[in-house]
N, C-alpha and C positions, 0 to 999 in steps of 0.2 A: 646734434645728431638725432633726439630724440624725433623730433619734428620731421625728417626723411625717410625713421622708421616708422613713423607714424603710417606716412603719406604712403611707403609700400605696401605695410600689412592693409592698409584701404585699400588700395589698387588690388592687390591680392586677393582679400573676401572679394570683391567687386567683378571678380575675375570669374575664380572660383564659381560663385554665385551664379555668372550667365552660362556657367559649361554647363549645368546642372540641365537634367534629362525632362524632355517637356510632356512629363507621362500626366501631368495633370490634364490635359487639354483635349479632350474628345471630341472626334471627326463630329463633325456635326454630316448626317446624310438630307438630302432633302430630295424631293421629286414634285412634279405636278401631276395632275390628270385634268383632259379635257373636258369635262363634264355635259358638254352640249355634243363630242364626239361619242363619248361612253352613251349616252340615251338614246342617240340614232342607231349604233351597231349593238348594242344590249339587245339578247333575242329575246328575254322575257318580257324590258321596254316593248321591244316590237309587235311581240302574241298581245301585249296589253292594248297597245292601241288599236290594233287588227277588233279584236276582239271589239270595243267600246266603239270603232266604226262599224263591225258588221249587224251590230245590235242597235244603233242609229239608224242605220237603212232597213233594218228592218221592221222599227215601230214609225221611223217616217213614212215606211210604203202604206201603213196602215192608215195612218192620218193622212194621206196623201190621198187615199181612196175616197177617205170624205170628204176633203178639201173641193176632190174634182166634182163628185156628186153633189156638193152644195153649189156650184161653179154653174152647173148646167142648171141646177132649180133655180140661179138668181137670173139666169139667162133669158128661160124659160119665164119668170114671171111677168117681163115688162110686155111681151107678146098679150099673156092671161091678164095681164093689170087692164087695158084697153077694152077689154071681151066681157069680164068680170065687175064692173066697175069700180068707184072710187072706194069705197068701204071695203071693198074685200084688199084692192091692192094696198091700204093701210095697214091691213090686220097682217096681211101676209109680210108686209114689207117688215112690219115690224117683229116677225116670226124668225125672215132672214138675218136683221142685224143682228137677232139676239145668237142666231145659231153659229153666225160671223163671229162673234165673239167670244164666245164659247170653244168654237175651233183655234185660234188665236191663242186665249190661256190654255188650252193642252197643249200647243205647239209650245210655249213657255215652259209650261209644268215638265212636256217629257224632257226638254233643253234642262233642263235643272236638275232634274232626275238623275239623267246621263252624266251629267258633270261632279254632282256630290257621290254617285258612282264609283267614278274612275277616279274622282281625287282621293276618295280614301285607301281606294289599289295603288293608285301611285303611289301616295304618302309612305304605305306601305313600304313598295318596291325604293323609293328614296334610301327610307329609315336602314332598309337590308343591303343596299350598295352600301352603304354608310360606315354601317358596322362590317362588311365586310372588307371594304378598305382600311378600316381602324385597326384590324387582323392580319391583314398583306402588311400593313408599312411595320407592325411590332417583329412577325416573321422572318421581313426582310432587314431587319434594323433601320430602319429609317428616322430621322429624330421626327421632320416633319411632310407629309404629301399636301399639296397643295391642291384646289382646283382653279380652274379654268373656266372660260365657256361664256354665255349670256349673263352672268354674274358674277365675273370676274374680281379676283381681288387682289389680282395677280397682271401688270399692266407688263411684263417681258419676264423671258425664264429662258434660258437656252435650251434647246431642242435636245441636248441630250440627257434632261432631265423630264423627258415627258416619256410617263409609264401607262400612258391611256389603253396604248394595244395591251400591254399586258393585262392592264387591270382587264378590260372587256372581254380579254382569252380567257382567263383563268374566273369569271363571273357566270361567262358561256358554257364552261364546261362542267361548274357546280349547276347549272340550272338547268342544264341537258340531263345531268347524272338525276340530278330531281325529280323531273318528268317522266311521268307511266309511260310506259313504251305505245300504248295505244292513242295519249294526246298527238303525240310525236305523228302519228301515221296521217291526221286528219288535214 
């Protein structure tokens, strides 16, 4: 008999045991964000690149003006090279390559200019989505947000865990409230 009371009170803890309430176990929350959808509809993303395009075209107009004006004097020379003779069209000629290449590295120098520019605004503007997600997912309880995008590390997620519109509403509307009301009018 001992041996069947044994084998109850086991069945019994064993029992017992699995009724027991599973408050250990916390929901785990998780979401994504698209990351390459949040920098297209980001309005500060946006003003940023507006901004580091309209300042491209306009130190390219400028170089472009010399561009064309050195354009017409190389034009211009091989007419004068014939009229001038040989010695001069050397001296000149070698006046044009030098100013050819000259033009050349500014076009270089401004391209680099522009881009160590904007990557450090970006970087910026990365760093501050960043943490400002790191803020949304503690607020909202979330255990983890993932992203998405050109750099994906996330190969499928079902669609009802993507908070991108959110995050990009509530990103747009701190950066709207940021903005002097006079940037806003331009």
């Amino acid at each position: 008999m001992s041996k069947i009371a044994l084998v109850i009170i086991a069945l019994s803890i064993s029992i017992v045991s699995c009724n027991k309430p599973v408050a250990e176990v916390k929901e785990v929350k998780t979401a994504y964000v698209d990351t390459s959808v949040l920098m297209k509809e980001y309005t500060e993303a946006k003003d940023l690149e507006a901004k580091y395009k309209a300042k491209s075209e306009e130190k390219g107009r400028q170089l472009e003006a010399e561009i064309n004006r050195f354009k017409q004097e190389a034009a211009g020379f091989q007419a004068q090279a014939q009229a001038n003779g040989q010695a001069w069209a050397q001296q000149k000629g070698a006046e044009l390559q030098k100013r050819e290449q000259q033009l050349g590295a500014a076009q270089q120098q401004l391209a680099q200019e522009l881009q160590q520019e904007s990557g450090k605004e970006m970087d910026s503007l990365v760093s501050g989505v960043k943490k400002f997600i790191k803020t949304y997912g503690k607020e909202k309880g979330y255990t983890y947000i993932y992203g998405t995008g050109d750099a994906a590390s996330i190969l499928y997620a079902e669609d009802k865990y993507d908070i991108t519109k959110e995050i990009i509403k509530e990103l747009n509307n701190k950066y709207k409230s940021a903005t002097p009301k006079e940037e806003v009018k331009k």
